[in-house]
Phi, psi and omega in degrees: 000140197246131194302129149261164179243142206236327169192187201194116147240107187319108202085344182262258223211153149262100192266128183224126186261115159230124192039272180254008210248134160231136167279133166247141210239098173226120202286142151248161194254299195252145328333150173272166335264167208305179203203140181265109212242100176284112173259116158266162198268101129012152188266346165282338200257303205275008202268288204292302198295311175303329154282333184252316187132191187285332159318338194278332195255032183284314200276352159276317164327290185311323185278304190326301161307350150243341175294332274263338184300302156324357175221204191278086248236134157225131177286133147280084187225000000 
């Protein structure tokens, strides 16, 4: 099964629909090399984004970028 992609701001965040499920895709540059910092979206999270838009997810995007250790981590390596 294949990930839609739902929205984008390219090097910031990615949003992806697989089936009921949306992920959120967020790139850091640093540590090198940058690294793709993976969220699936909570049914409270994905609730607020189909009503409001990626505004609803600034303050997870913000942790995920400080946080990065806490989630779900890929090397572009």
């Amino acid at each position: 099964m294949n990930k839609k992609l739902l929205e984008k701001k390219d090097m910031d965040y990615y949003i992806f629909q697989q089936n009921d499920i949306l992920e959120l895709l967020v790139t850091i540059e640093k540590p090198n090399p940058r690294l793709d910092i993976i969220h699936q979206l909570d049914s409270s999270e994905k609730e607020n984004y189909l009503k409001l838009g990626v505004q609803a997810l600034e303050d997870r995007i913000k942790d995920m970028k400080e946080n990065f250790n806490r989630y779900k981590v890929n090397a572009w390596r």
